[in-house]
C-alpha positions as CSV (number, residue, x, y, z in Angstrom):
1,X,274.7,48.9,169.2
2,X,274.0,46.4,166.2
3,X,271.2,47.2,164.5
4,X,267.7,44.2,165.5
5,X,267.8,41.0,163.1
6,X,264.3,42.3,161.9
7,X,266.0,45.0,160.3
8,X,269.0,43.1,158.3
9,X,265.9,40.7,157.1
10,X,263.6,44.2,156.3
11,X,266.8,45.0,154.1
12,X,267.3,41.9,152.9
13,X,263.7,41.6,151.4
14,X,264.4,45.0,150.1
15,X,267.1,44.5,147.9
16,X,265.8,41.1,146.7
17,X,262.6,43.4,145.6
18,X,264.8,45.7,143.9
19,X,266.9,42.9,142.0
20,X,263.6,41.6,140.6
21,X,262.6,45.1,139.5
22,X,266.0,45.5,137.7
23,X,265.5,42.1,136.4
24,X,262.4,42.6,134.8
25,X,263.5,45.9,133.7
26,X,266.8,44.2,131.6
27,X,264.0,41.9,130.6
28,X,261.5,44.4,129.1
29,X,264.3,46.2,127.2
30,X,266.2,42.7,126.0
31,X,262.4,42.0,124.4
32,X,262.0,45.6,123.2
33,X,265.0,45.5,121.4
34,X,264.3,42.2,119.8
35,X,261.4,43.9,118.7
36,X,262.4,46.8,117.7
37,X,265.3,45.1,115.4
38,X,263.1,42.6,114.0
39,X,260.5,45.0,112.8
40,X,263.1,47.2,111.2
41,X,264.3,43.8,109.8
42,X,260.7,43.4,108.3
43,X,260.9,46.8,106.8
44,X,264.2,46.4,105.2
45,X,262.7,43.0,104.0
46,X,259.8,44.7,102.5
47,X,261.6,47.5,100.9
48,X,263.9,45.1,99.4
49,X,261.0,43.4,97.7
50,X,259.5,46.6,96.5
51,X,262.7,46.9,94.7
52,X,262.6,44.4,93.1
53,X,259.1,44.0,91.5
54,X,259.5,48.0,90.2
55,X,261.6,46.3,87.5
56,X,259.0,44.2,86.7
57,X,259.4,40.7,85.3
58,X,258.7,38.4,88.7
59,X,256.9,36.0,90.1
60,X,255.0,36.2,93.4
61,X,253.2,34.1,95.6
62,X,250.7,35.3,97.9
63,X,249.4,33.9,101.1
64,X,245.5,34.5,101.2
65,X,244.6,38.1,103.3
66,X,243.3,37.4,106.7
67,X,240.7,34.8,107.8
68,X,238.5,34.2,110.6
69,X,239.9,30.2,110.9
70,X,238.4,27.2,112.4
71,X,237.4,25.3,109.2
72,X,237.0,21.8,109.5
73,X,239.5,20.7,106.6
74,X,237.8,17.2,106.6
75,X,234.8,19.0,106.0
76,X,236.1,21.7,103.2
77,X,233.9,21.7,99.3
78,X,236.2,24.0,97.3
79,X,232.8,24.8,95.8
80,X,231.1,25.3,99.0
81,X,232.3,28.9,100.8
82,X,230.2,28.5,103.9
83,X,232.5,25.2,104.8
84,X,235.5,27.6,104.1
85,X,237.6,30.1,105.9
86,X,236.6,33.5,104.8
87,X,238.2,36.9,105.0
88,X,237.8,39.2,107.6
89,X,236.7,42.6,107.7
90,X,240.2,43.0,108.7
91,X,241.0,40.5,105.9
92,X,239.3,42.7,103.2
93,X,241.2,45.8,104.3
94,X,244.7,44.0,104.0
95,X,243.7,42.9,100.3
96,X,242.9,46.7,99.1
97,X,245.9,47.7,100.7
98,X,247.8,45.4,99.3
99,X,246.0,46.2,95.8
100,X,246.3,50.3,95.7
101,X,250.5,49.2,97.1
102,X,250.8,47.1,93.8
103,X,250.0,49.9,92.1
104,X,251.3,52.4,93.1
105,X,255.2,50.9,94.1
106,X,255.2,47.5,91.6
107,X,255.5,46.9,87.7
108,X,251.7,46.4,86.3
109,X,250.6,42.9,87.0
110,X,250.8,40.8,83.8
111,X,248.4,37.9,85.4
112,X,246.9,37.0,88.6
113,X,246.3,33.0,89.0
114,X,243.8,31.7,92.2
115,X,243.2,28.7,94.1
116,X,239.3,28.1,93.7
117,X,239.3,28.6,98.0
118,X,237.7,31.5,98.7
119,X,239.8,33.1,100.5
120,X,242.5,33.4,98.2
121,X,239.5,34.5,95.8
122,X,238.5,37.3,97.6
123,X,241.9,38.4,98.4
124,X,242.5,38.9,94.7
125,X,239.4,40.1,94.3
126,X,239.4,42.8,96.7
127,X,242.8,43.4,96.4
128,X,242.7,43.6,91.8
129,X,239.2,43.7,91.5
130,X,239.9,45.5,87.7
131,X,242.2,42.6,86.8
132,X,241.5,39.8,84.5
133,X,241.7,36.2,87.4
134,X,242.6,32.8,86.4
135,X,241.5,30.0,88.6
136,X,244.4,27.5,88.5
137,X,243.6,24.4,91.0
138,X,246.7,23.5,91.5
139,X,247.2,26.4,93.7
140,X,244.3,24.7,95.9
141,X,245.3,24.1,99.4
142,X,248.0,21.3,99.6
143,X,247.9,18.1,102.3
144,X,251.1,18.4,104.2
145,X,250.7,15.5,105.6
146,X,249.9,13.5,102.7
147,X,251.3,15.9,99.9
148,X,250.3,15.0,96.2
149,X,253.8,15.5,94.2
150,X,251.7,15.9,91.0
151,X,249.8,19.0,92.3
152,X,253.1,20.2,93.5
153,X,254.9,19.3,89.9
154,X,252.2,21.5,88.5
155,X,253.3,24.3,90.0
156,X,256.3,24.4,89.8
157,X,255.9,24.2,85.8
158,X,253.5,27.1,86.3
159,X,255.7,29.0,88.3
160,X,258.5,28.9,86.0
161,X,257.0,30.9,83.4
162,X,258.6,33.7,84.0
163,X,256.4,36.9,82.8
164,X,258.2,39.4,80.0
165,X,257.6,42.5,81.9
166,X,255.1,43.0,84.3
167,X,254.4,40.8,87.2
168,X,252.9,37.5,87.8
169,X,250.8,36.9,90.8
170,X,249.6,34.1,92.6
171,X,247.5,33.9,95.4
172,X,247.7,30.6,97.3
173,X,248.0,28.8,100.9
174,X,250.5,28.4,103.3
175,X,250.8,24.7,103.0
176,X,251.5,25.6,99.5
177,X,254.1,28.1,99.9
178,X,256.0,25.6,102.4
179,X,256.0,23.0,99.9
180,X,257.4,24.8,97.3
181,X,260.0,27.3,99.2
182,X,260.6,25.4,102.7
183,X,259.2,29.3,104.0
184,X,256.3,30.3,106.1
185,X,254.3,33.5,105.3
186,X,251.7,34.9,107.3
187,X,248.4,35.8,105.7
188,X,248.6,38.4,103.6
189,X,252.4,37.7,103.1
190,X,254.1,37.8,99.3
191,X,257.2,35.8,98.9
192,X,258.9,36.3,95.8
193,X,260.3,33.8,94.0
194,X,262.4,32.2,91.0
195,X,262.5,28.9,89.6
196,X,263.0,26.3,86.7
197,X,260.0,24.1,87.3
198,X,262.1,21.5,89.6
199,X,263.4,23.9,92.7
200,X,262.7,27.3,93.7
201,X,264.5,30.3,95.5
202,X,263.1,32.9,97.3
203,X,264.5,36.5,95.8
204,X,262.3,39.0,99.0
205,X,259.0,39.4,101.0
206,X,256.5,42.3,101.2
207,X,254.8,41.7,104.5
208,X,251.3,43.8,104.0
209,X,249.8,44.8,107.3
């Protein structure tokens, strides 16, 4: 006897279920392994650049630690924190972390230049708060869409000067990192860089979490 239609359509629905369990599963694991290889990427990345600035005699630039967002940049004073982005609690963790790393895995710092923005203030204040700061404006947040070549000129000149044997950091903005290395970073992200004061390479990364 042939088994009712009800049942060929009860198994039917069955192993349709089953396909889009396996399918999700494959999914889950595909993602997983992206992952997986892109945060051992990171850590490669980061180890990398560790390397590097134990020898001392480089030049980093430093996205600003964490913020809380939603500044109005129309309605930004450089001079005015409270119409600024400011650091998180979170923010204020990453920068001591990222200060007690520097000193414990890097060359000692030979300067540390800020934009005026608070953010990047506090970051180097939390993070090197026994360093000497320099407040450079150039490093000020940069207009993408309107960028001012000048400000950009500047830094490039600044940047340049390679230090003799320490490290020279600069804490800055994301705009500003673009401009000058085509590169995102994430807040709290160094990128370290070379260049002659017309173009600029990127050498590593220390991600700081």
């Amino acid at each position: 006897m042939r088994p009712p239609l009800s049942a060929y359509m009860f198994n039917e629905k069955a192993r349709g279920r089953m396909r889009a369990v396996f399918k999700h599963i494959r999914t889950t694991i595909g993602l997983a392994a992206v992952i997986l290889s892109a945060g051992v990427f990171s850590a490669n990345a980061t180890e990398a650049g560790w390397a590097l600035l134990r020898s001392g005699g480089h030049t980093v630039l430093i996205r600003h630690a964490m913020t809380m967002g939603g500044a109005n940049d129309a309605l930004v004073d450089p001079n005015d924190c409270s119409t600024q982005n400011r650091l998180t609690e979170q923010g204020k963790l990453q920068a001591r972390r990222m200060g007690a790393l520097f000193a414990t895995r890097a060359a000692p710092i030979e300067r540390i230049v800020s934009s005026e923005y608070c953010a990047a203030v506090e970051t180097a204040r939390s993070a090197f708060p026994y360093e000497e700061l320099e407040i450079n404006t150039a490093f000020d947040s940069l207009d993408e869409s309107a960028p001012d070549e000048r400000q950009i000129a500047t830094m490039k000149q600044t940047l340049a000067a390679s230090p003799r044997s320490g490290n020279a950091i600069f804490i800055t903005h994301l705009s500003n990192i673009r401009s000058l290395t085509g590169q995102s970073a994430r807040e709290g992200e160094a990128v370290i860089v070379e260049g002659d004061g017309e173009s600029m390479r990127v050498l590593g990364k220390i991600i700081f979490r």
